[in-house]
Each structure stands twice: as structure tokens, then as C-alpha cells.
C-alpha positions in Angstrom: 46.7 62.4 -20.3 46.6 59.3 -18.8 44.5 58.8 -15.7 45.9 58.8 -12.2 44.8 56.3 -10.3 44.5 56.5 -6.8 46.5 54.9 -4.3 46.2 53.8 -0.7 50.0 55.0 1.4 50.5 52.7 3.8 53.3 53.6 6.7 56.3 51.2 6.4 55.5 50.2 10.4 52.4 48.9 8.9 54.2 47.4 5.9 53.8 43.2 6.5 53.8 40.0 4.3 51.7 37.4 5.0 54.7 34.9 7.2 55.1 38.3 9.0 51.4 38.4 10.2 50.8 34.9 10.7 54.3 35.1 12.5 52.7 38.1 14.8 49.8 35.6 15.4 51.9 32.2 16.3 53.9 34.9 19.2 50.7 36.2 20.4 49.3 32.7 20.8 52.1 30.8 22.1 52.1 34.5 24.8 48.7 34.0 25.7 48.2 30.1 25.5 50.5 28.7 28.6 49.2 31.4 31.3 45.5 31.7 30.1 44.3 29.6 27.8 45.8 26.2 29.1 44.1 27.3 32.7 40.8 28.1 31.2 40.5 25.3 29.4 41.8 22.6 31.6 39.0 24.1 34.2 36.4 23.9 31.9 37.7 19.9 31.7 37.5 19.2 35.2 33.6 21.0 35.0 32.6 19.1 32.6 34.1 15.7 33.7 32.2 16.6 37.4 29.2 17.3 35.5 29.3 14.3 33.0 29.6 12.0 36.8 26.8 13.6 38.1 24.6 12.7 35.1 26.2 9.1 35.0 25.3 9.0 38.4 21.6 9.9 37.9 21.3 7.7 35.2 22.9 4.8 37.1 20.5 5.8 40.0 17.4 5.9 37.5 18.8 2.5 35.4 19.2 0.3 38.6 15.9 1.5 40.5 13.8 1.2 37.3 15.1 -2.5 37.2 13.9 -3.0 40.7 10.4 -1.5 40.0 9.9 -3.7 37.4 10.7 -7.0 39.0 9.4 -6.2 42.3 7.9 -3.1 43.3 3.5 -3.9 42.9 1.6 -2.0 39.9 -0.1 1.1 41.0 -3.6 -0.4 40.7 -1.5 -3.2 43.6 -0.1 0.1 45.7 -2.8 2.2 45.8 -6.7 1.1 46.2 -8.5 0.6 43.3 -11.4 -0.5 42.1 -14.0 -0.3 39.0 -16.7 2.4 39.4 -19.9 0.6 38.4 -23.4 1.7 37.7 -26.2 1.0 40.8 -29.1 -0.2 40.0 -31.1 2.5 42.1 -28.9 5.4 42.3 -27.7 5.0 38.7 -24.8 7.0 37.4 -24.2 8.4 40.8 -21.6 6.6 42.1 -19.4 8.3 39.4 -18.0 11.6 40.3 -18.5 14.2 37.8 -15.4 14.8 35.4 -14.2 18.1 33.7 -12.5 17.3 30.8 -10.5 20.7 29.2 -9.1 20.8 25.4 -7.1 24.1 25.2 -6.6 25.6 21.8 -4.9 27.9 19.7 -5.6 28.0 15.8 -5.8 23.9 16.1 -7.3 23.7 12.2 -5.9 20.3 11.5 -6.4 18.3 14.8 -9.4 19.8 16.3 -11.8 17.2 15.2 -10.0 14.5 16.6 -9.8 15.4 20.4 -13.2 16.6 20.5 -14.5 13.3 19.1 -12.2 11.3 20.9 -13.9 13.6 24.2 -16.5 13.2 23.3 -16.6 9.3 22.9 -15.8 8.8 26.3 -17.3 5.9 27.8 -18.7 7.6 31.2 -22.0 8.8 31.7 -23.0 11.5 30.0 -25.0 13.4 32.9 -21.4 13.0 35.3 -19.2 14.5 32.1 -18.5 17.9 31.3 -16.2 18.6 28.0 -14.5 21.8 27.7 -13.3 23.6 24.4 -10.9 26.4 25.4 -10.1 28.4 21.9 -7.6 31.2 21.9 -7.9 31.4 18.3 -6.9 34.5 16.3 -8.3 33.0 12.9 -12.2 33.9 13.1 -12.5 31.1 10.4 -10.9 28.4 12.6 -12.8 29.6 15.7 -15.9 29.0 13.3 -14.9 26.0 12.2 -14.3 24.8 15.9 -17.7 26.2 17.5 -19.9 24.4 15.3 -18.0 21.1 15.7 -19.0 21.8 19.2 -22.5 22.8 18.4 -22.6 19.3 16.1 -21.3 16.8 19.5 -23.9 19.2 21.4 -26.5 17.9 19.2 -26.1 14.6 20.2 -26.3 14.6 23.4 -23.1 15.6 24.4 -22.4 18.1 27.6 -19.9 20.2 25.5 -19.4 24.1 25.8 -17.1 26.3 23.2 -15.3 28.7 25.5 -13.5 32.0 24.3 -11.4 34.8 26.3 -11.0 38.3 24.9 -7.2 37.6 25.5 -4.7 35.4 25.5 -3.1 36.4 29.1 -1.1 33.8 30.5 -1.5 31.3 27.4 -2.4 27.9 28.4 -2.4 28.5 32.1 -4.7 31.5 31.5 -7.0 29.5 29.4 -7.3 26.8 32.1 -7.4 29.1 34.8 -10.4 30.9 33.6 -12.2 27.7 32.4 -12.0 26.4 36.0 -14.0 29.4 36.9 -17.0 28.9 35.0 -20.1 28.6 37.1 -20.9 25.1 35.9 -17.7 23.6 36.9 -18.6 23.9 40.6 -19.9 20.6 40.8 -17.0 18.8 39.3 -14.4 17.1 41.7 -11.5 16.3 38.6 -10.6 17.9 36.0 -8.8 16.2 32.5 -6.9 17.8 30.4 -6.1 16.7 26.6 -4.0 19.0 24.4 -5.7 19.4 20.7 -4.0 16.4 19.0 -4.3 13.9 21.9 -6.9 11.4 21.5 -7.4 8.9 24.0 -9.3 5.9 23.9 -13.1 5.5 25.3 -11.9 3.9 28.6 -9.3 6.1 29.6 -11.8 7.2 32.9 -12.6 4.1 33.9 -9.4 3.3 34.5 -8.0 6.5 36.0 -10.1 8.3 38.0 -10.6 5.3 40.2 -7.2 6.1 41.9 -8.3 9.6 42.7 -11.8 8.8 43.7 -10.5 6.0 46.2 -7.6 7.7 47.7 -7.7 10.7 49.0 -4.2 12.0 49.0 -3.8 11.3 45.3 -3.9 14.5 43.1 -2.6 13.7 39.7 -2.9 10.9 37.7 -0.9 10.7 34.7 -1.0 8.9 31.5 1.8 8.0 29.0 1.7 9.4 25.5 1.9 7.1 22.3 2.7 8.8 19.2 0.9 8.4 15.9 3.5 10.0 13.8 6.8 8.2 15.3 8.0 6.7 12.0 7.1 10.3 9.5 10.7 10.6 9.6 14.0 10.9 11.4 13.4 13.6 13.2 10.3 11.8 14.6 12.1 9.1 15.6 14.5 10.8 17.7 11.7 12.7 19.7 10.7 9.2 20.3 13.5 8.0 21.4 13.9 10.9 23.9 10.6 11.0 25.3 10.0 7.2 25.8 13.2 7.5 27.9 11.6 10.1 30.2 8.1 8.0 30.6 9.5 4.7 30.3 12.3 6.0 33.3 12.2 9.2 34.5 8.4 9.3 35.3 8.1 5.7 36.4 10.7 6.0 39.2 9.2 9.1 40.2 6.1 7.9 40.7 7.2 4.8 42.2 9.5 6.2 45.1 9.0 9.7 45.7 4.9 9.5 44.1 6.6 13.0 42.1 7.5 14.1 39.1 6.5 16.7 36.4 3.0 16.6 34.9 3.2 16.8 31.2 0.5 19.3 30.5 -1.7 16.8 28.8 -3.5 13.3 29.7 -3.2 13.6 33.2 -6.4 13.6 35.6 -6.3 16.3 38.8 -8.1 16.6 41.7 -9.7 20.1 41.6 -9.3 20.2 45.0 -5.6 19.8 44.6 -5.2 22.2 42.3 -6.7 25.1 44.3 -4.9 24.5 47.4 -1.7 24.6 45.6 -2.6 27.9 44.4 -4.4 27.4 40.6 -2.4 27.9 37.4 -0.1 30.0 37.3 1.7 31.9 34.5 5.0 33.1 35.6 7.1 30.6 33.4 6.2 28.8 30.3 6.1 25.2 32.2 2.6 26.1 33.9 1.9 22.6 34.6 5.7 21.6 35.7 4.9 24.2 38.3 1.4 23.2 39.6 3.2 19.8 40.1 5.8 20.9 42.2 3.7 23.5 44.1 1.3 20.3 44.8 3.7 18.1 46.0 5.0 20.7 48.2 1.9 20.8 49.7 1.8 16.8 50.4 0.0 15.5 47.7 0.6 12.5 46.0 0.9 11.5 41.8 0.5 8.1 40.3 1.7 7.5 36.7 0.5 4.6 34.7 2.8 3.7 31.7 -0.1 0.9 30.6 -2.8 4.0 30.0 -1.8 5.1 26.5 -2.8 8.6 24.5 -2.2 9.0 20.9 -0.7 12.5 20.2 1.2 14.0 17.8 5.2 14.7 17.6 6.7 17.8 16.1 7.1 17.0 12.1 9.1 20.8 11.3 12.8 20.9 12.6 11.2 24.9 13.1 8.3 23.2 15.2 10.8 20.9 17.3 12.8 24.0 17.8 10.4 26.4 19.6 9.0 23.5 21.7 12.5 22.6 23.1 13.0 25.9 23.8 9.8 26.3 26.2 10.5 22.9 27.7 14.0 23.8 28.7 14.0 27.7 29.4 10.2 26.7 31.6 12.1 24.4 33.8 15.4 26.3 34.5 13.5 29.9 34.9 10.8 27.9 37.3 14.3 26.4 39.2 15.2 29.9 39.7 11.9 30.9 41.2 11.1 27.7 43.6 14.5 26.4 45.1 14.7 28.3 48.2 10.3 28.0 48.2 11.0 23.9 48.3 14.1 24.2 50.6 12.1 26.0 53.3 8.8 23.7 53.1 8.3 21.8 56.0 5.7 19.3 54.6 7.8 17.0 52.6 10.6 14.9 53.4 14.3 16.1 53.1 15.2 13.2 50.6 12.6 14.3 48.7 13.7 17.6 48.8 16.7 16.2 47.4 15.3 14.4 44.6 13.4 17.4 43.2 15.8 20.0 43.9 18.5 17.9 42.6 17.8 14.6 40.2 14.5 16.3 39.1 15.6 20.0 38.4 19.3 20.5 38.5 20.7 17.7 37.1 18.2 16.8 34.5 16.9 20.6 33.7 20.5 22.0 33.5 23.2 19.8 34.0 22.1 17.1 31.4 21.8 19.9 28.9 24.7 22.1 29.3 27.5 19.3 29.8 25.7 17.3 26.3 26.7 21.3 24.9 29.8 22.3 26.4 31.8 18.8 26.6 31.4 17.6 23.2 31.0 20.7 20.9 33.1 23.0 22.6 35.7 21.9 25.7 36.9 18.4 23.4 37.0 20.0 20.1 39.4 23.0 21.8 41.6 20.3 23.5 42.6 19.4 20.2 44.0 23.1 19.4 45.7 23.3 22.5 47.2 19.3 23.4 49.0 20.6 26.2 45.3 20.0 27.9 43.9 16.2 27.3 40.7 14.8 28.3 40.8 11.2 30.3 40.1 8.0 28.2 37.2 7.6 30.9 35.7 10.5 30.5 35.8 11.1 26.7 34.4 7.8 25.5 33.5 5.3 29.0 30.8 6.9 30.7 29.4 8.7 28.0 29.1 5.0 26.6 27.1 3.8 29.5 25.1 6.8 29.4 23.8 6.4 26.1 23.1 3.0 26.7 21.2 3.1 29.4 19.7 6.4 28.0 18.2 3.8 25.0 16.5 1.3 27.3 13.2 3.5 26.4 13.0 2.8 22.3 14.6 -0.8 21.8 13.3 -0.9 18.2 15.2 1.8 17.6 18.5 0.7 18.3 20.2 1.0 14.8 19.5 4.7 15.3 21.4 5.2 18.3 24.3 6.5 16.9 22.5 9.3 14.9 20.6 10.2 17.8 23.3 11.0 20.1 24.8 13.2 17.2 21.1 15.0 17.1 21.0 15.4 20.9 24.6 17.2 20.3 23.1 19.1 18.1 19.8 20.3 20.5 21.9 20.3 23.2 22.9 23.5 21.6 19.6 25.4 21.9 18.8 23.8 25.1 21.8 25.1 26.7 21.4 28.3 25.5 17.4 28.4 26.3 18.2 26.7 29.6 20.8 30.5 30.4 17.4 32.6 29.2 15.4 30.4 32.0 18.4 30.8 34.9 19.0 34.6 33.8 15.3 35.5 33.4 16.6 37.0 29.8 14.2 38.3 26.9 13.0 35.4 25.6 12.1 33.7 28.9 8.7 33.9 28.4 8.4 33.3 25.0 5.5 31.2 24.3 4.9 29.5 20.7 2.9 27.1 19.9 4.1 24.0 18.2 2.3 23.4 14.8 0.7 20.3 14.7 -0.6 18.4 11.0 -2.7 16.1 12.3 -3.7 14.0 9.6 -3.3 15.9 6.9 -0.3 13.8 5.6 -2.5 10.9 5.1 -5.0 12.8 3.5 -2.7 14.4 1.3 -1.2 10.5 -0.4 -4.7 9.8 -0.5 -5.2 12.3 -3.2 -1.9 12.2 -4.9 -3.8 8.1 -5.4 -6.4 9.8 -6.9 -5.5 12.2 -9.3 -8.6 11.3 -12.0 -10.8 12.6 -9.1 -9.0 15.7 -7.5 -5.9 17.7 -8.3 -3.3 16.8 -5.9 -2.6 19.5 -3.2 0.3 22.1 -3.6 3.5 21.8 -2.0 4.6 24.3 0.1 7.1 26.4 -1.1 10.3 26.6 0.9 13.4 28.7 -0.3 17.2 27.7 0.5 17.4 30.8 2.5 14.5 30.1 4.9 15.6 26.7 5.8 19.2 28.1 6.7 19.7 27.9 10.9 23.0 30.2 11.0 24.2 28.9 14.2 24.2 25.3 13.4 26.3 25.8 10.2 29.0 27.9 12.2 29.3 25.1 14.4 29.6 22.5 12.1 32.8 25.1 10.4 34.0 24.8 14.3 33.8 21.3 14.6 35.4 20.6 10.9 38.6 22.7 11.3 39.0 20.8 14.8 38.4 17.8 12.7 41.0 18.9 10.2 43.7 19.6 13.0 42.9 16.5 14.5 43.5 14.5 11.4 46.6 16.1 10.6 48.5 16.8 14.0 46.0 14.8 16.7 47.1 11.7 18.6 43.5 10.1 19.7 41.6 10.0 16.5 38.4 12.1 17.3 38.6 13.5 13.8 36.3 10.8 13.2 33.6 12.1 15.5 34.0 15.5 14.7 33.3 14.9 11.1 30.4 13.1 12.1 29.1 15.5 14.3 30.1 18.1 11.2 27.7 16.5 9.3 25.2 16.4 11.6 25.2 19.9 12.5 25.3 20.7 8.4 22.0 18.7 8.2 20.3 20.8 10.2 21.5 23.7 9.9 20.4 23.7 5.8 17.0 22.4 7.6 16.6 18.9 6.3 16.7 16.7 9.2 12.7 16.7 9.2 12.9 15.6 5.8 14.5 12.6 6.5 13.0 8.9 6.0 14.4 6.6 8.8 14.7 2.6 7.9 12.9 0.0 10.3 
């Protein structure tokens, strides 16, 4: 006999053909479209058109004042006292304050070398300088590795003392913390503090810690970083462009009309004084020193930045590494937001416009605003207006001001101007994790505290074309290994499936041509999403 095979008996109610179903689905759209989606959506227009006017505001604010400090506001070294701390004769050295100097760490194996030697090289006298390695190693070799680079500057005459917890309890604001409480540290007035790839140069003392040891009210001085690795690739050079923005800008204007804004963990001098009365390092959020900085001004101190004083440092070279580090830069601030607004609208020691400025231009607008309309606007509310044309977006706010934003968002990088374009698609693209990093911070979710450190290479890609030269001497060093599968980021690839079906219906049905951006911004989010925007070799 023949076999039976089985089969499924499906009620006739149930019974449809394809034009049926996709019939069914046309009804049920065109029911719920006019009386909820068309509403939702033409709200989440008008929020994202008052947000994108808030952030051209703050960036006209930021353009036109920044313009004005240039051409006439005096250099700090003008608006502040200063003057050269030089050796006496009879008293020697003693007419420079002792200076801390702190170099966290956390399993630094390629880059610990050079900010201890670059510490250690400091031109200040040796018997008013105290360097201090904080290691939170794990890896027993690195920790090794790291004490007897210590022990080797010690034997040259170098004050120099290899510090390490039983913990890691509060990360880099733990490490800090407990190194300010060492016994020996008594007797210093400031305190300097270099992550493990910054390196500054021998005078970088001399020419900051005379604001703080002739005037009184100052409590941070603050350096500008310069980045060794800019051109690796074209992932580097949009952290570049980014970040010069915010020192070139954002912390010049702050420090030229409000003497405020965020310390960026690393080449900055403080007062110790300053940083007891504010309360010491704190833990809560993973912006420790965003928060001493705001606690401090709170308190009525005053910050000076100074764009001339360079430190080399290192940029994220792993789209993995750039990833977690945006993360804890943009859930710190939002989660620290959430904790201090009502704290800095009851304090009665600053002014009420600079109440304003921090509760508004410094936190709100850049922390949150700045990352969720970049998010919602351009890879969500503009590719939806597409599906549904009943709702349109204004000429004006789709392509005007987000024009003038970018421009004056460039002013930072000039030689990177041919790289605009990409870098607006990239910022799309992070805009994503911000946002969503940025809801942890506000809702205090699971990851809010998430700490990671980002990897650093030092220079272990020069070393490495060094020996690929010399392959009669040495065997050139093995590649890493990377499969497909680990370089996949899910939720940029369904995304960029988002963006090209609105990119599709836009081509076929739209009126206003955005089909072009959205296959751009397709691409974009494809790159990184099969993890090879690090990989990338940007022209000059």
C-alpha cells in the first residue's frame, strides 16, 4: 500500500489567498492610519522640529559667542593672574607647590610605558613632585610588568609609588579616591591626573599650575587633548572631528563666560582643596569627573581651560572599543542629570544664568536633546513620513537648519572637511546607541552603571609595520582572528533593512527625493553593522 501522507485541515473561515491577506492588511491600515497613526506621527514631527530649534539654537549661541572670544575676549593667562614659578636662589625649589600627579590603570599592557615616562619627565622639581600609579589590574603579569617600570623611574631618582586596591569598587573614582588618601599626599596642594595613554609634554606644569597657585578661586585647570592616532582610519577621524568640536567650542565658551564646563577625566590640574570641599570622588554614575565638576562649581569655584596646552592621547581604533565608550559618556551624563537638577536648582551659590547654562545648554540640550533628536528625526520620524505622506516634514526643518548645524558643528576639524558628509551619516548611526544609552542614564536601567574600559593599542601598530619591514630578522606578528559572526552588530543591520525599504517606497511613490539619503544612510548603517567602519582608510 501506498503511504498516506499526512495532511494539515484547515477551516474554510481560515481558507485565504495571498490578495485576500494583503487585502485584510491594506483595510486594517487604511482603519488604523487616519485616527492613530497620522496623530502619532505628526506629534512626533512637531517634537522633533522643537527639539532640532533648540539644538540650532545652542549651536547658534555657541557659534556666535566663540567668534566673539576669539576676536576679543583676553587669553586666560590675560584674565586671570599669571605668572612663571621660578627657582630662588636661597629658598630653592620652594616656591613651587608640591604636585600629585595620578595615572589610573586597568590592564594598560600596551600604553603603560609611555604615561609613566612622559610623568616622569616632567620638568618640575623632583623633591615638589609626587607621581602616582593607580593599577586595578586583574592580569598578575601586567601588574608585574607595571611595578617594576615603577621600581626602574624609582631608581632614578624619581618620587614614584605603584599603588594597588584589593578591589575595584567604584572604578576610576574609587582608584582616585583611595589614592588621595595615602599618608604622603598630605602635603600636596594639586593633584594631576593623566589617563594611561596620555602623555604630555615636559612643561605642561609650568604652565598650568600657575593659574591655580595665583588665584585662589580657581579649582580646575584643564588641558586640550591632541590625538596621536587621528588619521589610523575613518573611524578615527570621525572621533576627531567630534571631539575637537567640543574643545575647540563647547569647552572654550564655557570657560570663557560661565568659568564651567565638564572636566574630561584626564589632563586637567585640581585644587585638592577643591576637590574635598565638593565632597571627593564620587561613584554613583560612570561620569565621576563630570560630577566633581558640577558639584565644584556649585560650590563657587572657578575652571580655566586652555586650548594652547596640548596632551597626546589615544582615540578608540575598534568600532567595539568606540561603542562601550559612547555608551558611558552618554548614559554618565543623562543618569548624573537625573541625580543633580533639583541639587543645582536649589543652590544658592551660583548665579541663576548659570543655573541655566548647566541645567540647560550644558546637560539637557547637549546630554539628551542633541542625541535623541540626531536618533529619532532622521532614522525614525522622516523615514515613517514617507509611509504615511498624509504627514510631511517642512523644507526648513528637514534639510535648512540641519544644514547650518553641521556647518557650524565642523568649525572644530577644518582639514577634515571632505569628510563631512560621511560623518554626519556616522553620527546618525551613534546617535542610535547614544539615544538608547542616554534612556538607561534618565531611567536608571540595568546597564546604567556599566563600566568598560576602552582598549587602547598604544603603539603597537607602529611596531607591528616595523616588523612586517623586517621579516629576515623576525617573523611578522599574527593577525588576529576575527569571524563574520563576531563582527555582526544586529541592530545596525535592521536599521539599515528600515531605512532601505523607506528608500525603496520613496523612490517609487515619494515626491521629495530622500531616497537618496536613505540609501546613503543604508549604507552607512550596513558598514557598521558587518563591523568594518574601523577598518577603514580615510584620504587626506
Amino acid at each position: 500500500m501506498a503511504e498516506v501522507s499526512p495532511k494539515i485541515i484547515i477551516p474554510e473561515s481560515f481558507q485565504v489567498s495571498s490578495d485576500d491577506l494583503l487585502g485584510h492588511l491594506s483595510l486594517i491600515w487604511d482603519l488604523v492610519k487616519a485616527p492613530l497613526i497620522v496623530p502619532v506621527l505628526t506629534l512626533g514631527v512637531y517634537v522633533c522640529l522643537a527639539m532640532s530649534l533648540m539644538l540650532f539654537m545652542e549651536r547658534l549661541y555657541m557659534g556666535i559667542v566663540i567668534i566673539l572670544v576669539k576676536l576679543f575676549w583676553k587669553k586666560p593667562d590675560k584674565r586671570y593672574k599669571w605668572e612663571a614659578l621660578q627657582d630662588d636662589l636661597e629658598s630653592g625649589s620652594s616656591n613651587f607647590p608640591v604636585v600629585l600627579v595620578q595615572i589610573p590603570m586597568f590592564n594598560e599592557k600596551e600604553v603603560y610605558k609611555l604615561s609613566i615616562g612622559a610623568a616622569s619627565n616632567l620638568s618640575w622639581p623632583a623633591d615638589r613632585l609626587v607621581i602616582q600609579v593607580l593599577d586595578d589590574s586583574t592580569d598578575p603579569t601586567i601588574k608585574q610588568m607595571v611595578e617594576l617600570e615603577c621600581q626602574r623611574w624609582a631608581s632614578k631618582g624619581i618620587n614614584i609609588t605603584y599603588q594597588i586596591r584589593e578591589n575595584r569598587t567604584g572604578y576610576k573614582a574609587g582608584a582616585l579616591k583611595e589614592g588621595l588618601k595615602r599618608s604622603y599626599v598630605k602635603h600636596c596642594e594639586f593633584v594631576c591626573i593623566f589617563d594611561a595613554d596620555f602623555q604630555p609634554e615636559p612643561d605642561f606644569l609650568r604652565r598650568a599650575i600657575p593659574f591655580l597657585a595665583h588665584n585662589p578661586d580657581i579649582a580646575l585647570v584643564q588641558a586640550r587633548w591632541r590625538f596621536v592616532n587621528a588619521d589610523e582610519c575613518l573611524l578615527t577621524r570621525m572621533q576627531e572631528m567630534s571631539l575637537d568640536y567640543h574643545f575647540t567650542v563647547e569647552q572654550e565658551v564655557g570657560s570663557a563666560t560661565h568659568a564651567f564646563f565638564g572636566f574630561n577625566g584626564t589632563a586637567g590640574v585640581w585644587r585638592i582643596a577643591a576637590i574635598n570641599e565638593a565632597g571627593g570622588w564620587k561613584d554613583r554614575t560612570t561620569v565621576e569627573d563630570m560630577d566633581l565638576a558640577v558639584r565644584a562649581s556649585l560650590k563657587g569655584w572657578k575652571f580655566v581651560y586652555l586650548g594652547d596646552l596640548q596632551v597626546r592621547s589615544e582615540l578608540p581604533s575598534t568600532f567595539k572599543a568606540f561603542r562601550f565608550q559612547q555608551h558611558r559618556w552618554s548614559c554618565g551624563p543623562a543618569n548624573l542629570f537625573r541625580k543633580m537638577v533639583m541639587e543645582i536648582v536649589r543652590n544658592k551659590k551660583v548665579r541663576f544664568w548659570k543655573k541655566v547654562y548647566v541645567i540647560y545648554s550644558f546637560f539637557f540640550v547637549r546630554k539628551i536633546i542633541a542625541h535623541m533628536i540626531t536618533f529619532f528625526f532622521y532614522c525614525v520620524v522622516l523615514p515613517l513620513t514617507i509611509l504615511v505622506p498624509e504627514v510631511s516634514v517642512p523644507i526648513w526643518g528637514a534639510v535648512y537648519i540641519p544644514s547650518i548645524i553641521t556647518i557650524l558643528n565642523s568649525v572644530g576639524t577644518p582639514r577634515s572637511i571632505h569628510l563631512l558628509f560621511y560623518w554626519i551619516l556616522f553620527e546618525n548611526v551613534m546617535s542610535l546607541h547614544r539615544t538608547k544609552a542616554t534612556f538607561i542614564g534618565l531611567l536608571e536601567a540595568g546597564r546604567a552603571n556599566e563600566w568598560v574600559v576602552t582598549e587602547k593599542l598604544g603603539n603597537t601598530l607602529q611596531k607591528t609595520a616595523e616588523a612586517a619591514k623586517n621579516k629576515a630578522n623576525m617573523k611578522a606578528p599574527k593577525k588576529r582572528r576575527f569571524t563574520f559572526a563576531n563582527r555582526l552588530n544586529h541592530l545596525e543591520l535592521w536599521f539599515a533593512a528600515f531605512l532601505f525599504l523607506c528608500g525603496c517606497y520613496d523612490f517609487v511613490h515619494g515626491k521629495n527625493n530622500y531616497f537618496v539619503y536613505l540609501f546613503l544612510q543604508t549604507l552607512t548603517f550596513f558598514i557598521t553593522g558587518i563591523g568594518y567602519v574601523g577598518t577603514i582608510i580615510p584620504s587626506s
